[in-house]
N, C-alpha and C positions, 0 to 999 in steps of 0.2 A: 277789470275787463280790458283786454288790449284796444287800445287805438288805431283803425285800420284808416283813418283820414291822412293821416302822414305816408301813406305809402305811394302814393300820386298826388301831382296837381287835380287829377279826373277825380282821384277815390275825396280828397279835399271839397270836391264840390259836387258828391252825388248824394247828400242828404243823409239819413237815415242809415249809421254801417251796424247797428245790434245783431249778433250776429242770432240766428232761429235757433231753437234746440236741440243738443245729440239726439241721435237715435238711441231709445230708451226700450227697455226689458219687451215692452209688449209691441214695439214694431219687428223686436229679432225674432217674435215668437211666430211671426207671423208670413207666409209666403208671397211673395211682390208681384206681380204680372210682371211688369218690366223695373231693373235697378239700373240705373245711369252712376258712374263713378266721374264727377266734377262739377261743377257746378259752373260753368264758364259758357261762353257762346255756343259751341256742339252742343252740351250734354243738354241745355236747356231749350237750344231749336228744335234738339228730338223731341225735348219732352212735349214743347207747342204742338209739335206734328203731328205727335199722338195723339193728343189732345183735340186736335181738330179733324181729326179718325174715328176716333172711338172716345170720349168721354170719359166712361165706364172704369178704363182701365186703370188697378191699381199701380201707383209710378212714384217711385224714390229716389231721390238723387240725393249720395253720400258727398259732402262739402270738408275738406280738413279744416278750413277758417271760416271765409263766408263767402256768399255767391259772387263772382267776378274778382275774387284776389288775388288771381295771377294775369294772364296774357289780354285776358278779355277786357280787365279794368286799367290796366295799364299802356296798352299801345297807344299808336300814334294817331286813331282815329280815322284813318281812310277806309272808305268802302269802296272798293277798286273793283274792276272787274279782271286785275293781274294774277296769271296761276303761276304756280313755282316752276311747272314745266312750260318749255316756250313752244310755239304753236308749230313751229319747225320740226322740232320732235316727236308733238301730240299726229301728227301728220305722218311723219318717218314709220312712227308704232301702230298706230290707231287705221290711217286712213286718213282722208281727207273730207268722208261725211261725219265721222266720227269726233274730229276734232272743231270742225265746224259748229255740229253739237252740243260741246263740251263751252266752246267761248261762247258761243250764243248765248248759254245756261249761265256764264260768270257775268255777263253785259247786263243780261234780264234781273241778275240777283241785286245789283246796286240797289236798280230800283224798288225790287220787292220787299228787301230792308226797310226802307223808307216808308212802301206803305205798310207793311204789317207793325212797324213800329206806330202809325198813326192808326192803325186801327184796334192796335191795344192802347191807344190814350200813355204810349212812352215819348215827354220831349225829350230826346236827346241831341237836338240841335243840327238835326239831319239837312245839310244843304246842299247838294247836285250841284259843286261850280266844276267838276273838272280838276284835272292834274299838269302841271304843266312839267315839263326835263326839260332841265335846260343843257344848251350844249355852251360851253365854256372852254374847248379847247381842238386840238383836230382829230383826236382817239375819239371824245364826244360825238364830234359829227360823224366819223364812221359809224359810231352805235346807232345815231338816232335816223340815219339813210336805213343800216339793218333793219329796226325798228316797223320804218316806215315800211320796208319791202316786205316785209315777215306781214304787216296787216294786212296785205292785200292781195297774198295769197288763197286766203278765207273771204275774205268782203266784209266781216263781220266788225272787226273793230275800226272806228270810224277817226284814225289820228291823223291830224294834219300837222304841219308844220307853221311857224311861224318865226315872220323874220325877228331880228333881234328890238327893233323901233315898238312892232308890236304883241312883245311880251312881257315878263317881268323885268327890270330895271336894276339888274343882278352884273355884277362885275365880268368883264373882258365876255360878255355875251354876244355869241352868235347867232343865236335865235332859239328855236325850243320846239320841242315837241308835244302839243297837246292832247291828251286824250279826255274827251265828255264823260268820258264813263268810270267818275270818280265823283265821290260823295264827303262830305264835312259832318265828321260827329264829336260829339263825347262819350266817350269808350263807355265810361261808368257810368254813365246815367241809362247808354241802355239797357248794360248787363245788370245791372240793380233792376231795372224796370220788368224786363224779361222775364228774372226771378220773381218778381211780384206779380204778373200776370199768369207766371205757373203756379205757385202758391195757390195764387185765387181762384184756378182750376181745378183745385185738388190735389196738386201735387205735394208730395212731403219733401221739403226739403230740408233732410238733415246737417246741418250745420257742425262745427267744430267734434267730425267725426272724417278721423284718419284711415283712410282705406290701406289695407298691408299688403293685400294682394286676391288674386282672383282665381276661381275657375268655374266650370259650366254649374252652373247651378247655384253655386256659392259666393260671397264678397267677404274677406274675413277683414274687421273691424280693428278699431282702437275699442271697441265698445262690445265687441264679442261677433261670431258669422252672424248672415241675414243670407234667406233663401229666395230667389225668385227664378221665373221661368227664363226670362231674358238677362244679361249680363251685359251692358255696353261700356266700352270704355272709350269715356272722354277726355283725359286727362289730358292730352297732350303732349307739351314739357316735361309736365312729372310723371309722364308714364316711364320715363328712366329712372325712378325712381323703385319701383316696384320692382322685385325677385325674377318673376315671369317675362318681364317686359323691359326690363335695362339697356338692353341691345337694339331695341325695336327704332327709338326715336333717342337723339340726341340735343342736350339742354343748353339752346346758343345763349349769351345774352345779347339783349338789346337794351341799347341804354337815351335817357331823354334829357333834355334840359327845356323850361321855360319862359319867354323874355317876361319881367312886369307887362303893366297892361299898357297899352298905345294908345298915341292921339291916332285918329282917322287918318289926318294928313299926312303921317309918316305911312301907313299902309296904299295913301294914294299916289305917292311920290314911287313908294315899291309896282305900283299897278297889283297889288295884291288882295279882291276881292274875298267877301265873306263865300265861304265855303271851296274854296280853291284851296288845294293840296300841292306841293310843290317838293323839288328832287331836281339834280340831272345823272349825266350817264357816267361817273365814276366807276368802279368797279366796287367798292367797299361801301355798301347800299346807306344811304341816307334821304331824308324823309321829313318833312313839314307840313305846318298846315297854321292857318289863321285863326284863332279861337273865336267862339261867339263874344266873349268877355275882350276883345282887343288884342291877346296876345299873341306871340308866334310859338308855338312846339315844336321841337324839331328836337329827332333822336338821328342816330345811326345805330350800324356796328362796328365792332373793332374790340369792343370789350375779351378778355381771355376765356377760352374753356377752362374748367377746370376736374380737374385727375378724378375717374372713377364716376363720370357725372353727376358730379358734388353742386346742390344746389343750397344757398345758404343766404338770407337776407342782408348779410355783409356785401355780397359780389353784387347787390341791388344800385351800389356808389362807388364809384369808382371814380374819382378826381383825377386823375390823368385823360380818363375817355370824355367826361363833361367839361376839361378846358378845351380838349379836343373840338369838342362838339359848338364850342361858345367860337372857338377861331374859325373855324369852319363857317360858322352860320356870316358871323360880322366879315369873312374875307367873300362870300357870297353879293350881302347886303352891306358894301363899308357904310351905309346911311345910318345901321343903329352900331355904331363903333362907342355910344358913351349907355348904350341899352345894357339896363341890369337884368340878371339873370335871378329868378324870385325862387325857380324849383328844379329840382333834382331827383329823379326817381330811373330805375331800370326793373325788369324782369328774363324770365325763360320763354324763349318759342321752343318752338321743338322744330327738328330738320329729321328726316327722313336718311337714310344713305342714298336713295337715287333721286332727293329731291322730288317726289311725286308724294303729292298727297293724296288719298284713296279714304274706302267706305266699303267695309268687308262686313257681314252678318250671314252666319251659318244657321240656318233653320232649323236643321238636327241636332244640335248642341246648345242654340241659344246663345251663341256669341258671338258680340259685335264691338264693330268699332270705327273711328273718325278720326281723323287728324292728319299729319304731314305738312302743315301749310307755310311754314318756312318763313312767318312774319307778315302773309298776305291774307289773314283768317277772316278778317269781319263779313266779307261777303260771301268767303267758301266756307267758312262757319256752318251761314246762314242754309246753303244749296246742301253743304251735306246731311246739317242734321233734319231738313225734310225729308231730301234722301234714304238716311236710314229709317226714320219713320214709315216711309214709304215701303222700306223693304221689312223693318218688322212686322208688319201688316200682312205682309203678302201680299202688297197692290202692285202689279206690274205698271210700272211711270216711264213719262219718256226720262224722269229722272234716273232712275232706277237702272238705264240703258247705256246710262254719259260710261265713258270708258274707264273711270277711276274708281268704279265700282268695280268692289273684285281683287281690286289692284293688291300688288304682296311684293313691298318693301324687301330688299336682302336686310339682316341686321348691319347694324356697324359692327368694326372690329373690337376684339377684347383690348383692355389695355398691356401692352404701354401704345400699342397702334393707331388705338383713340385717338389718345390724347396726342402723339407726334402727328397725325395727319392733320387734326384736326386746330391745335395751333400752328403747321405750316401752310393750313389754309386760312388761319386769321390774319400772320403774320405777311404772308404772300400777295394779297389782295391790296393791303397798303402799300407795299412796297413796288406792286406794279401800278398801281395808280400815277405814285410819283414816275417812275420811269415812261407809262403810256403819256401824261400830263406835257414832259420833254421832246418824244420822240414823235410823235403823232401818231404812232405803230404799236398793235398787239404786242406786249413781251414775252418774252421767252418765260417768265413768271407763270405768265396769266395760262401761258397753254399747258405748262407743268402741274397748275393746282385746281384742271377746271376738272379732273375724275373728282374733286373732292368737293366741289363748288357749286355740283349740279348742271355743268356748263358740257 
């Protein structure tokens, strides 16, 4: 049996990975109320949803490995209330009740994670300290004045500022910007947990069964078709995988490293409280957080796309983007400059072409679906897949209202366009970094590759 504990430091310490059993002769024979395609934070917040709807209803979710093997078990562990579109936009498009709304709904959802994870008895080590960015250069503090003016055209998100004396204790810092509405977990303890609370629901979760592809009505198998009324697809990342759905979502990676465990006193010398998640405003996103167990996680991107959106547990390490990430962290923090690095893991998010993530279900077909979140999923996970619950029911919610419902992605381009867009915008984002870092000015980079960047 494969070993799924090496594939994270989180999947290392979520207990129990056995994976449950294919879907066998007499569940193909049989017709589903609702089928969910992944096994990962969507496909299982719907399944909750349901569940706390109707009971009743018969509900399958097809798994290729086991529940939380990709994005959901692997991230960096913030429950943010950041959406991949900025409020500027949400505003420009939507409206300005509309978008109001929509962040209201990602602020409220931190915290709803946190109790429904307590009310289904999952610890995953959920702690409300907040995020800090910090600003470390003069492009930084352009962003983080942006930042600050962009929250308060809404009223809703509540970020302040803080000088350099009273924040993290992080190199040539200018100060930072904090936002509350940031949460501390372990990825896999709660996508395992999740699983196990739908399980205990009634849910079937088919395990080490490879979904090929889909249509209304139908999920055709590694294990042969299975019929149900409803069709959602949660996949994500790997929905580039699938015939139907290759163009829909494209497979970024993101990649992590983990320091060994810490004494206290080196986290108190950083001012780096448990559950506080940290970052600043570079252009090539990167991302930390203090573990319960002492340590520090900390991923970025940068890693390469790769031709035909090829996704392959090799492209999971990459030792060029994890020294990367090791220089990065210790020119951040030079205090752990002798801190060893114990683990190495990466995976796929999925990015949208307009960067908007959405929650589409057609009631006269039976098909649904979730995703877009571009790396910021744990909490819009959570908002969408009650959402779609909400709308496979047919309950009108003020969920059901948010403007991302509905929403319809253009595809990406076919290859070779993909792939040259899409590493001139891996490549592009580093390379203005350095230059924004120098000049204290936008570059001519950053405004050439923001159709691609979601900017």
């Amino acid at each position: 049996m494969k070993d799924y504990s090496g594939l994270s430091l989180w999947h290392g310490g979520a207990g129990e990975l056995t994976p449950r059993p294919p879907l066998d002769a007499a569940e193909r024979a049989r017709r589903w109320d609702v089928i969910i395609m992944g096994a990962g934070y969507t496909g299982l917040w719907t399944a909750l949803g349901l569940l706390a709807q109707d009971p009743s209803r018969s509900i399958l979710i097809l798994e290729k490995e086991i529940a939380g093997f990709g994005a959901s078990g692997r991230n960096g562990g913030w429950v943010s209330s950041l959406y991949p579109t900025s409020t500027t936009a949400l505003i420009n498009t939507y409206g300005a009740p509309a978008a109001t709304a929509l962040r209201q709904a990602m602020v409220e959802s931190v915290v709803s994670v946190g109790t429904w994870a307590s009310s289904l008895g999952i610890e995953c080590d959920f702690v409300k300290g907040g995020t800090t960015t910090l600003v470390r250069n003069e492009i930084h503090r352009v962003r983080a004045t942006s930042a600050l003016e962009e929250a308060q055209q809404l009223g809703v998100d509540a970020l302040q500022w803080r000088e350099a004396p009273d924040t993290l204790a992080a190199s040539r810092s200018q100060g930072a910007v904090f936002d509350p509405s940031c949460a501390r977990i372990h990825p896999a303890k709660l996508v395992r947990g999740l699983a196990s609370a739908a399980s205990e629901g009634g849910v079937r979760i088919a395990e080490q069964t490879t979904v090929l592809d889909y249509r209304a009505g139908v999920v055709t198998t590694s294990s042969g078709e299975v019929t149900g009324e409803v069709i959602i697809d949660a996949l994500e990342g790997y929905r580039s995988q699938l015939p139907s759905t290759q163009r829909a979502s494209l497979p970024l990676y993101s990649l992590m490293i983990a320091t060994e465990p810490l004494p206290d006193k080196v986290f108190d010398a950083l001012g780096l409280e448990h559950g506080m998640t940290f970052a600043d405003f570079r252009s090539l996103v990167i991302y930390g957080q203090r573990t319960a167990d002492n340590r520090i996680a900390f991923g970025g991107r940068g890693a390469p796309y790769h031709w035909g959106s090829r996704i392959d547990p090799r492209y999971d390490r990459d030792p060029k983007v994890f020294r990367a990430l090791e220089s990065t962290l210790k020119d951040m923090f030079p205090q752990l400059g002798r801190v060893g690095i114990s683990h190495t893991w990466g995976g796929v998010l999925g990015v949208p072409r307009d960067w908007h993530s959405s929650v589409t279900f057609d009631q006269a077909t039976g098909l649904g679906a979730a995703g877009g979140y571009v790396g910021d999923g744990v909490a819009l996970s959570h908002l969408s897949g009650l959402t779609l619950a909400d709308a496979i029911m047919g309950n009108p919610t003020s969920r059901t209202a948010l403007p991302f419902v509905g929403h319809q992605s253009p595809l990406w381009e076919p290859e070779p366009l993909r792939y040259l867009g899409s590493t001139a915008a891996i490549l592009g984002v580093g390379l203005a970094d350095k230059i924004e870092s120098t000049t204290g000015k936008t570059s001519l980079v950053s405004r050439l590759i923001a159709p691609l960047t979601g900017h």
